[in-house]
Structure formats: structure tokens, C-alpha cells
N, C-alpha and C positions, 0 to 999 in steps of 0.2 A: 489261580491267581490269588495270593494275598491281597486281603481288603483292609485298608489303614483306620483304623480307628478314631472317631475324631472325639476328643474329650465333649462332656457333655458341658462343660462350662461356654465352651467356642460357639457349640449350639445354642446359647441362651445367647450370647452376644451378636450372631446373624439376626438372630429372629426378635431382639430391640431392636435392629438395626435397623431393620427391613421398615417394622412397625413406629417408627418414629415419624411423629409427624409434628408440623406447625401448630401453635397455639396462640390465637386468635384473642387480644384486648382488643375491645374497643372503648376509645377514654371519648367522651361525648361530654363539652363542657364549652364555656362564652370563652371563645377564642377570642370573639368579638364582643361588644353588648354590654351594658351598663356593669356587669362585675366579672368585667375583664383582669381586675388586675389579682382579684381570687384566685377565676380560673388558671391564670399563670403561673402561681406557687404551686393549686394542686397539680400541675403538668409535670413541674419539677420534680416533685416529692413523688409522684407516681414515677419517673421514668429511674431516680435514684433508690426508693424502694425495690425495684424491680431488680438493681443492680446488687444492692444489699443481700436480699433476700436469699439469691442465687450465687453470691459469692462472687462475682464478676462475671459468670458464665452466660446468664441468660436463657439458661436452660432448667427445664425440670426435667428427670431421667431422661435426659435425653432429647427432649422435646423443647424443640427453640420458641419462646415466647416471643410473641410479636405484635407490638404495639401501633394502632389504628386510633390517627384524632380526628375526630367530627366535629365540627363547630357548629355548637346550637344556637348561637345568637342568643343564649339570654329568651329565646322564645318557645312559649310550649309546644306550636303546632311545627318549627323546627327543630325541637329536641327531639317529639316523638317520630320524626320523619328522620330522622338521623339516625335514630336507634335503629327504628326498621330498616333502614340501607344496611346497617354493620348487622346483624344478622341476616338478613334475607341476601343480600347482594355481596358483603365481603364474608359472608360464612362464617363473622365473628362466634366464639365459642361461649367466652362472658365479655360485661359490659361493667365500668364505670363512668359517676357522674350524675347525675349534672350540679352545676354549679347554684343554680337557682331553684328554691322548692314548687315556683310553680312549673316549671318545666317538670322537674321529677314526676309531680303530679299527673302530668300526662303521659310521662314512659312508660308508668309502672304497668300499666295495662299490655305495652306491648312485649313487655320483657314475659308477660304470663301466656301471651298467646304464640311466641318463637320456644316457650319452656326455655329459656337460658337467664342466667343468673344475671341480676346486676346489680352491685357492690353502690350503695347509692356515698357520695362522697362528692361536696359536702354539706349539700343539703340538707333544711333542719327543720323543716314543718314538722309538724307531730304525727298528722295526717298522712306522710310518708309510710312510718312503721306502726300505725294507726289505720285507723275507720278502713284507707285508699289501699292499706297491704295487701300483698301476697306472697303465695310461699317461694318465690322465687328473690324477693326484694331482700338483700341483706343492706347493713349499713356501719359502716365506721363512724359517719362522721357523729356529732353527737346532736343529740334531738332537743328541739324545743325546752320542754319538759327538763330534762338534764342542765341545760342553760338557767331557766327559770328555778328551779331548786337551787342551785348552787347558789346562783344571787339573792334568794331570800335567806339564804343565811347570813350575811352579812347586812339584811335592813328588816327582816321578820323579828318586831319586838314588838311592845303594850308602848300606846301612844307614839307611833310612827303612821302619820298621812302620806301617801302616795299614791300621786299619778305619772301616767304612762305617756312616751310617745313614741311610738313608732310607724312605720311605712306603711301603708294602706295595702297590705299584700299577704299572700299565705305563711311568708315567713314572719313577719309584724303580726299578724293576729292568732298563728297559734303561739308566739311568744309570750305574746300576753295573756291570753285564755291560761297556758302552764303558769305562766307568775303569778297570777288572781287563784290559781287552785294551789298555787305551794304555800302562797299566806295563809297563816294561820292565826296569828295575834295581831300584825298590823292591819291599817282597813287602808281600801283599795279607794279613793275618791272621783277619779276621773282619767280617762285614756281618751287619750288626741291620737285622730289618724291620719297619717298625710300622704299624698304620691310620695313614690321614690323618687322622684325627679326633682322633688322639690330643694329649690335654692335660698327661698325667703323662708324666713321659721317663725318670724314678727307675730304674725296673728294667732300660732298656734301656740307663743311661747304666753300671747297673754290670756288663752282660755287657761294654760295650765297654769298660770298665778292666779286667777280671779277664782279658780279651785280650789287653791292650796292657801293664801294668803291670810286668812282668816284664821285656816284652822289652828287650834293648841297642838304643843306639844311640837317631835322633827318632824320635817315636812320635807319629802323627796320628792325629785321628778327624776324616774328611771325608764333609760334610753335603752331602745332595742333599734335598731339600723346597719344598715348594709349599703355599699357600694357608695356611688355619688351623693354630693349634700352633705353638710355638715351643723350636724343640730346641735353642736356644741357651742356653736356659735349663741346660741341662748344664754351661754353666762358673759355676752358682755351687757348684757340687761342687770348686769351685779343683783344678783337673784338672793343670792347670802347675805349682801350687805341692807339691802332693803327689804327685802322679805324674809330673808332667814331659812330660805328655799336652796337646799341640797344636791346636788346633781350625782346621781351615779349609773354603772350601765355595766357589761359583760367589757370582754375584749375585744380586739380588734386586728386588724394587720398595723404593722409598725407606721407607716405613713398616717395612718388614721389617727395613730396612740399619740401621734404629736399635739393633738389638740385638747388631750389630756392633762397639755404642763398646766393650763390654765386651773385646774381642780387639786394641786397635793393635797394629800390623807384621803382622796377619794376612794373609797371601795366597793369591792363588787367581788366577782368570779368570772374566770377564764377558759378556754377547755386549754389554751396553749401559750407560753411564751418562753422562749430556746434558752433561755436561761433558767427554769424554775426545773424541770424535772431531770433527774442526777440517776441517770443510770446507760450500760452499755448502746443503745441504740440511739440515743439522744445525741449520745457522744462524739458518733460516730456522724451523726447528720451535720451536727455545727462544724466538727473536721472539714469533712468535704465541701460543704455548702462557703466555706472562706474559701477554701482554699478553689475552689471552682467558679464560684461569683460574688468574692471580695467583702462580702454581705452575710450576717448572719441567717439562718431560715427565718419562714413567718409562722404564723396563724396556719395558711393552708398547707404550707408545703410540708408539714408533719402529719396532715390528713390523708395526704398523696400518696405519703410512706408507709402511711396503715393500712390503705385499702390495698396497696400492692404486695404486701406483706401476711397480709389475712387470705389474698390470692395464691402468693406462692404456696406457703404453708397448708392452705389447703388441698393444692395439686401434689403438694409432696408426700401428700395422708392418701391419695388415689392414686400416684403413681402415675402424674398425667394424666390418667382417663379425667375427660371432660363433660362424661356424664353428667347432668343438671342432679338428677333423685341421686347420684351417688354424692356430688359435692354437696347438697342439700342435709343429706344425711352424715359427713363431715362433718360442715360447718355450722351446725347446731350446737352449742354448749363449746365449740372451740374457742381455746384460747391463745393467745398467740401476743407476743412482744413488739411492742410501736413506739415511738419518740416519747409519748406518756407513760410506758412502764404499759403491763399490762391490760390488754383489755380483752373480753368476752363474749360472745354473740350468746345473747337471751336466746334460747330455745324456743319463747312462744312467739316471739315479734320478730327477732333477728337483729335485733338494735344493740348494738357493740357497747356494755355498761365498761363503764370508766371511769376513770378519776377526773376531778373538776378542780382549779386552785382560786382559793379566796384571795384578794390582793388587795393589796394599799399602796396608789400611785406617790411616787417619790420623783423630785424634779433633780434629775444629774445633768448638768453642763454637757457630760462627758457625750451626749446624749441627744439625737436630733428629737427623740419621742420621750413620753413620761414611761419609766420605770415602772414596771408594777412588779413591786415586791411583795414575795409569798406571806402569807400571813401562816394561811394552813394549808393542805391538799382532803381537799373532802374525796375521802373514797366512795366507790359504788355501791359498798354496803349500806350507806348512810344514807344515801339517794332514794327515797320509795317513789322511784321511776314507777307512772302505770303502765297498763299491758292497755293496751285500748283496739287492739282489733278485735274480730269476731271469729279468730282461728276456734 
């Protein structure tokens, strides 16, 4: 009996076949929880990255990605219990999230003891890709450090006082700990800390004039804050007109940025606003994002787009395999294309260097929030981002 030949191409197509399996996100972020309306951009941006990245498919060779949402509440001892369920119980493969640095703080341990990766996004303590690392933790979003450089370029001069306010919390104080170490010519006078929850700003807006008031020469109060509360409310204390006290701060999500109309020419630095950065991907996100929910993107939901984008591209360098030491060994020095134009995982930390935009808010009618127009885009090179873990 004649035996039929079968091409060897056919053979390699059974045996993807056979060997194709599910690939396992688990996105762990405040569903619920005081920066609920964060985590909901980055939800978007992660599930429309994911679409991007794969071309509509949803697959890497072959291997259907499958996205798992945990809701941390905003809380540590429930992020790290979340985490542990999508590894241990849904078999998750990698993890993103969480939305909160001190949650993060507490995953990171569990992400070292399942060996599986997690893409931290958009958490920004220092102490993430710092002191608390490990080699498991990679990160998109951008770090303390990254924020606080950026922003001293636009208020680091000779005869500039500045004090600080922000949140009484891991992301408020390595905020400020990276801006007191990026100063180099101005002096740092005084940092007020407050819960996050807080509503009244009264007493803390008058420790930070009874600081500043005095001093010669410009005199800032630079805002670092997340989520509820709004410390902007400090300039109807007309801080400029009676004291000559300046207000400036990083970015924000666009509901935020409305309380910005009260400051034009205010500057600072951004990591994101869907208007400033002019390239294919960007493009692509403000397309869809109208045309899907009538509304430009934010702040996060370009974050969403990175982590899931740094994801793919990484599975597509392993060919699927979900190996941890192989992806590890990927995505070290990988680079890969996000809403910001490129960005890079530092090989010693894992922290995604990026471009950062300097701005000067402009008030447009056209406009429920204050505009911030680019000044400049400070690139990565320019940043002497530290390495601060003990790899």
C-alpha cells in the first residue's frame, strides 16, 4: 500500500494547533475605591491596547489572550489577595496594576513568590521599581522620580522658594522626596502633608503661606495629588495677588484639569495629554476612543495602552511561551511603541524611560478643562532618572 505524504508545513500547523493555549491577564485595579475613575481609563486603554497590538485578533501565534479584572478596592491587604487569587486560583499567566502605589507595594512580594510577571501600571512610588523591587516587577507607568524631574525643569532656577503639598501617602511622599532630590538651584522651604480624603485645605494652605510669604524673590506652592479633593482650591485665598505665591503641579485626568482654568501660564510637566504627542499610535487611540466613547482619551487610558502593548510585543518575541525567565529576559532593554512615542524598560530596574511634556496651561472656551499647551517634550535621555534598587 502506498503511503500519502503529508507536507511538512501541515505538520507544523497540527502541532501549533494542538499546542495553542489561553493566555491568562490578570488586570487588578480600584474598580471601586477612592481612584476609581483612574482605574477606569486604565481598563480601557488596557482592553483597546490589547486590540491594537494584535491587530483585532486577540491572539498572539495563535494563543487567545484573555483578560481577568480583580477589584482591589484601592486597598493593600485586597490588592495583594487579588493578586494571589489570579495566579493561584485563575492560573493567571502575567498580571497588571494596580492603580494605587500603596497597593502595588504590597503585590510586589506576591508576584515574586508565584514567579509571574507584573506589568505595574499606573502606579508611581519610587519605591515600586526601587528599594520594594524585584525581578519580576516591570512598569509602564512612569515613576515618581520621572514626574518630579520633569517638573523641576520648569521651576529649578537661583532665587525660586518652594513648598510642597501633597497626600499623606506613598505616592505623596516619594513624590516629593524625587522633587527635593531633582532641585538643584531652587531651595525647597516647607512640604505639608495631608490625608487623601481630605476636603478642607484651609489650614494647610495657611502653613504653606506663613512659609513662603516672607520669602524674597518667586515663591511656589507645587501640588502633587491624586484622586478625590481638590487643593486647587487654595487659589481662591488669591495667593498671587496678596502674596505673590505661584501655584504649579504635574498633570492630571481632564475632569481634574478643569480646576486649572483658575491658573493660565501655569507650568509644570505631564507624562500625558492626547493632544501633545504626534505619532502613529497616539492616532490611532484618539480615533477610536471618539469614535467609541464620544470623548477624547485621558491621563490613564494611554497607560493601559502601554502596559498592554509592552505585553503583547513581548509574547510576540517568545512566541507565546509564558515562561516568566524567558519574558524576563525579553523584556529587559525592550522597546516597544505607546501613545507617548517610544518607550524602554531599563534593564537594571524595569522602569519604562520615557518622554515627559513641559506645559503652559492656556484657558480655551472651547474647553470644559484648562489646555496645557506643550512647551517642550523632555526626552528620557535628559532625565538622570536613579536606579535605586539593590539588584
Amino acid at each position: 500500500m502506498k503511503r500519502k505524504l503529508i507536507p511538512a508545513m501541515a505538520i507544523l500547523a497540527c502541532a501549533a494547533s494542538v499546542q495553542a493555549k489561553d493566555i491568562k491577564i490578570a488586570h487588578i485595579y480600584c474598580k471601586t475605591g477612592i481612584l476609581e475613575a483612574y482605574a477606569k481609563q486604565t481598563q480601557v486603554g488596557l482592553q483597546l491596547g490589547l486590540e491594537y497590538a494584535t491587530k483585532g485578533t486577540m491572539q498572539v501565534d495563535g494563543h487567545k489572550l484573555i483578560l481577568i479584572d480583580k477589584d482591589g478596592q484601592c486597598k493593600p491587604d485586597v490588592g495583594k489577595a487579588q493578586l494571589t487569587a489570579a495566579f493561584q486560583d485563575d492560573k493567571a499567566d502575567i498580571a497588571v496594576g494596580p492603580t494605587a502605589s500603596g497597593v502595588a507595594l504590597a503585590m510586589l512580594p506576591v508576584a515574586e513568590e508565584f514567579k509571574k510577571i507584573l506589568v505595574v501600571e499606573p502606579a508611581v512610588a519610587d519605591a515600586i521599581t526601587g528599594e520594594k523591587w524585584n525581578k519580576y516587577i516591570f512598569r509602564t507607568g512612569r515613576n515618581s522620580s520621572q514626574d518630579a524631574i520633569s517638573n523641576a525643569v520648569a521651576l529649578d532656577q537661583p532665587g525660586v522658594n518652594i513648598a510642597t503639598l501633597a497626600q499623606d501617602s506613598a505616592f505623596g511622599k516619594d513624590g516629593v522626596k524625587a522633587f527635593k532630590g531633582a532641585l538643584k538651584k531652587a531651595k525647597l522651604v516647607h512640604e505639608e502633608y495631608l490625608p487623601p480624603t481630605t476636603t478642607d485645605f484651609t489650614a494647610g494652605a495657611q502653613r504653606l503661606v506663613d512659609a513662603l510669604k516672607d520669602k524674597p524673590g518667586r515663591k511656589v506652592i507645587w501640588i502633587v495629588w491624586a484622586g478625590a479633593g481638590n487643593p486647587f482650591k487654595i487659589g481662591d485665598l488669591k495667593l498671587k495677588e496678596r502674596y505673590g505665591i505661584e501655584i504649579s503641579t504635574g498633570g492630571n485626568i481632564l475632569p481634574a484639569m478643569a480646576a486649572y482654568k483658575a491658573f493660565p501660564g501655569m507650568e509644570g510637566a505631564l507624562y500625558y495629554y492626547y493632544g501633545i504627542p504626534k505619532n502613529p499610535v497616539n492616532s490611532w487611540l484618539n480615533t477610536e476612543h471618539y469614535k467609541r466613547y464620544k470623548s477624547p482619551p485621558d491621563f490613564f487610558t494611554a497607560g493601559g495602552m502601554s502596559a498592554a502593548i509592552a505585553i503583547v510585543e513581548a509574547l510576540k518575541k517568545t512566541h507565546g511561551d509564558t515562561d516568566s525567565d524567558k519574558l524576563i529576559a525579553t523584556m529587559e532593554g525592550m522597546s516597544f511603541e505607546t501613545p507617548k512615542g517610544k518607550m524602554t524598560f531599563r534593564k537594571e530596574d524595569h522602569q519604562a524611560m520615557q518622554s515627559m511634556y513641559h506645559f503652559r496651561i492656556k484657558n480655551d472656551p472651547a474647553f470644559a478643562w484648562a489646555v496645557p499647551e506643550l512647551v517642550r517634550e523632555i526626552k528620557p535621555e535628559e532625565m538622570d532618572v536613579p536606579i535605586r534598587n539593590k539588584r
